[in-house]
C-alpha positions as CSV (number, residue, x, y, z in Angstrom):
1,X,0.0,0.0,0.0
2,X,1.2,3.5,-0.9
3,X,1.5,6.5,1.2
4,X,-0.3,8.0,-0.8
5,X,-3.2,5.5,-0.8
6,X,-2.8,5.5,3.3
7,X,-3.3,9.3,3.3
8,X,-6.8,9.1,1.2
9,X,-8.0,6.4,3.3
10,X,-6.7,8.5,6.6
11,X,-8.6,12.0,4.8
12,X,-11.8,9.9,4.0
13,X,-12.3,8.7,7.8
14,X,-11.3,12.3,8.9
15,X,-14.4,13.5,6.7
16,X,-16.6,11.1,7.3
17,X,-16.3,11.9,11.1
18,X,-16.6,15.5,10.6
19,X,-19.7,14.5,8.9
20,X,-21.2,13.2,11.7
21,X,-24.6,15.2,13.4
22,X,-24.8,17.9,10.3
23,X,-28.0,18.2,9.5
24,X,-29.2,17.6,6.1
25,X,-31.2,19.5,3.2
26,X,-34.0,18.7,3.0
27,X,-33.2,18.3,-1.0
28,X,-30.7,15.7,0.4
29,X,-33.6,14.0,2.6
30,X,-35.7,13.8,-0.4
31,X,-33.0,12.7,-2.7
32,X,-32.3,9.7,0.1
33,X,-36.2,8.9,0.8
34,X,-36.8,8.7,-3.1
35,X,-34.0,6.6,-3.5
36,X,-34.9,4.0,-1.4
37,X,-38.7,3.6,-2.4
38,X,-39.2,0.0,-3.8
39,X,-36.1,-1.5,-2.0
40,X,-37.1,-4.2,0.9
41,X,-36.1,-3.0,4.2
42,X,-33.3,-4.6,5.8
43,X,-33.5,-6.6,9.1
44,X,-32.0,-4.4,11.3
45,X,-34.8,-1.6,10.1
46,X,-37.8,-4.5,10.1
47,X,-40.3,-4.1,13.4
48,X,-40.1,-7.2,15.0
49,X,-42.2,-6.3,17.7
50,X,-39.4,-6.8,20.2
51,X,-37.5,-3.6,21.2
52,X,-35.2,-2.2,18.7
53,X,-32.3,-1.5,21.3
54,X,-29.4,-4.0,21.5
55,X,-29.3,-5.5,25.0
56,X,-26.7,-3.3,27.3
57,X,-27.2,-0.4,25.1
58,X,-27.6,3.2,26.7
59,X,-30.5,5.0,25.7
60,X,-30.0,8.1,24.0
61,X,-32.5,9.9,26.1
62,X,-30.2,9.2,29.2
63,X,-29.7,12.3,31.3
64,X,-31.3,14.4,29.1
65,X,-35.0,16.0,29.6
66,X,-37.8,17.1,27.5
67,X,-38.1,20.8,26.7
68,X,-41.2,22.6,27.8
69,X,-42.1,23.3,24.2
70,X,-41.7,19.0,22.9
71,X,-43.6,18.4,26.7
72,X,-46.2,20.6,25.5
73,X,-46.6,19.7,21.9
74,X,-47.0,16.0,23.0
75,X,-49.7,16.9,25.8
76,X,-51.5,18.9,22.8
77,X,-51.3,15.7,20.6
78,X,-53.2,13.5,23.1
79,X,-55.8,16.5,24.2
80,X,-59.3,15.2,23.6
81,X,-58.3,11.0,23.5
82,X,-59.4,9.9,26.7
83,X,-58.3,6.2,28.0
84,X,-61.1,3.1,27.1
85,X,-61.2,2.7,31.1
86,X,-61.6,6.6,32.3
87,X,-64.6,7.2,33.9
88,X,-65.9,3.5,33.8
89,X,-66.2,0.9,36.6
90,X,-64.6,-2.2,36.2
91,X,-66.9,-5.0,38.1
92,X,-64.5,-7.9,38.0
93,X,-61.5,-5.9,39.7
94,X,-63.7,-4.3,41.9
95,X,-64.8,-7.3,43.0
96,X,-61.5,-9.4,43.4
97,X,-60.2,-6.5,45.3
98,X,-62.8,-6.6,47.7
99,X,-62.7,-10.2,48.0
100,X,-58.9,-10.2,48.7
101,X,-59.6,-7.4,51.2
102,X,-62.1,-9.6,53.0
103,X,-60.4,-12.8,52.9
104,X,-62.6,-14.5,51.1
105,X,-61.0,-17.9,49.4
106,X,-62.6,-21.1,48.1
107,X,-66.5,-21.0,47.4
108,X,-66.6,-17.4,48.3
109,X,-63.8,-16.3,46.2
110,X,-65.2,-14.6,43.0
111,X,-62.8,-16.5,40.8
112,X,-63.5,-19.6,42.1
113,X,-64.0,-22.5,40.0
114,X,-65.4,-25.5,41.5
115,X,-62.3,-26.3,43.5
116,X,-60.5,-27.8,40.5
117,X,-57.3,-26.7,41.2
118,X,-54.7,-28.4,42.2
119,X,-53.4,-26.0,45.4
120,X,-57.0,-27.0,47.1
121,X,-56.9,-30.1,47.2
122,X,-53.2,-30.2,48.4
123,X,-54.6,-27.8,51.4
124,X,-57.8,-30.0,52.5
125,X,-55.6,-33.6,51.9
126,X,-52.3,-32.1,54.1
127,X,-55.0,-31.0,56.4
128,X,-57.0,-34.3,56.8
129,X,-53.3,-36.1,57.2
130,X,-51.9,-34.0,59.8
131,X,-48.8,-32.7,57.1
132,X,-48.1,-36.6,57.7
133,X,-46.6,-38.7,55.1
134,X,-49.2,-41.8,55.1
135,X,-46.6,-44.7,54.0
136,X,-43.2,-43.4,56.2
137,X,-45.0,-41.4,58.9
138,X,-42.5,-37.9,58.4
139,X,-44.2,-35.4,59.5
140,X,-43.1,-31.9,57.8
141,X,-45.0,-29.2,56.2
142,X,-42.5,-27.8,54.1
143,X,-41.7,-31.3,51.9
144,X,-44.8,-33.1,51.9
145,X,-46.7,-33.9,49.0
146,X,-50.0,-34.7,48.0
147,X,-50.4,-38.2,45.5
148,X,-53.3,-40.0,43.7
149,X,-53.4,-43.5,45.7
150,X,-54.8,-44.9,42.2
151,X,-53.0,-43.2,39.4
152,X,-54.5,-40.8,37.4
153,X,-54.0,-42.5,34.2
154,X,-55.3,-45.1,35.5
155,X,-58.9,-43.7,36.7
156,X,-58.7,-39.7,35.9
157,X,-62.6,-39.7,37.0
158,X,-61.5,-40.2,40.7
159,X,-59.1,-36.7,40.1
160,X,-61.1,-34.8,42.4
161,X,-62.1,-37.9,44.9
162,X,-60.6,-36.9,48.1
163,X,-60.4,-40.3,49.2
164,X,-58.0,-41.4,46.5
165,X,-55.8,-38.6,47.9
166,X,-52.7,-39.1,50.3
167,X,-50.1,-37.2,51.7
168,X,-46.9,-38.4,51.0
169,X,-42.9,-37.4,51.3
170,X,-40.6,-37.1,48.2
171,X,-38.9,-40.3,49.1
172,X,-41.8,-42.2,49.3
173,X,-43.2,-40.5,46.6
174,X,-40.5,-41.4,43.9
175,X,-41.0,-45.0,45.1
176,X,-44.5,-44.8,44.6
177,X,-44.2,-43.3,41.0
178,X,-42.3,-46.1,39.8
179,X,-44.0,-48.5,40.8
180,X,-47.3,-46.5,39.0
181,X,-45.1,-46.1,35.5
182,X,-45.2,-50.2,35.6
183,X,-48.8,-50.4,36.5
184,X,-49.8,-47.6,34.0
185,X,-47.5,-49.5,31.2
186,X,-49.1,-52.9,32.3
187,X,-52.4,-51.3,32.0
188,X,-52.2,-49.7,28.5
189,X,-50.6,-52.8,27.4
190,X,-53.9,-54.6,28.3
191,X,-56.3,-51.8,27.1
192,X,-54.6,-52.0,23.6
């Protein structure tokens, strides 16, 4: 490479630096805008519906402010929109919140449905069993577990039966599962 080919390279980045933040003609803008009608956006320029900052970038707006005049040409743009929810009552979260206020869970819970779930049953079973695991006899609140004593693959109808409900402990309860995964296999196998 020449020196004299190393000086127009070092020139072109000096320019192109010196270039950088002056503002454009707007002859120049158009010239740019009409010179990319027709061309597919790239990827970088695509909305992807994600955020179009790279993660662990700074935003540009950081320690700056708003003038008074871009504050109140923005406050003039949304004069006369009002939000879908001003001035209405919502029933539901009024509700809930009153409920939560109260204390109201299970049957008197607004949201309940039918005690289906899951975190219920666990509740009433641990209850019933004294946080006492029914096969071992450990008795601790934190680790205990709640198990189908027929699986539920077997006979999902008795799900919500709490008499085909135990409390169990992890231990017990791994043993238990494997021995259900060969009943459950044995049982399909028959089925089929």
């Amino acid at each position: 490479m020449t020196e004299e080919h190393k000086r127009k390279i070092s020139e072109s980045h000096i320019k192109s630096k010196l270039h950088k933040g002056i503002k454009l003609s707007e002859n120049h803008k158009n010239k740019i805008r009409n010179s990319m009608i027709g061309k597919p956006l790239s990827i970088n320029f695509k909305n992807t519906g994600r955020t179009h900052f790279k993660k662990g970038s700074i935003s540009f707006m950081k320690g700056k402010h708003h003038t008074e005049e871009s504050k109140e040409k923005s406050r003039q743009s949304h004069l006369g929109q009002q939000g879908y929810w001003l001035g209405k009552k919502r029933p539901n979260m009024i509700k809930l919140k009153q409920d939560a206020l109260k204390g109201k869970t299970g049957k008197d819970a607004l949201n309940w449905k039918g005690g289906t779930s899951r975190g219920y049953f666990k509740k009433i079973v641990c209850q019933r069993d004294n946080y006492t695991c029914q096969i071992c006899g450990l008795k601790d609140e934190e680790i205990i577990e709640v198990d189908h004593i027929r699986p539920e693959a077997i006979a999902p109808e008795l799900f919500s039966e709490l008499a085909n409900l135990i409390c169990i402990c992890p231990n017990c309860h791994r043993r238990k599962t494997n021995r259900d995964l060969k009943i459950i296999k044995d049982f399909k196998n028959q089925v089929s």
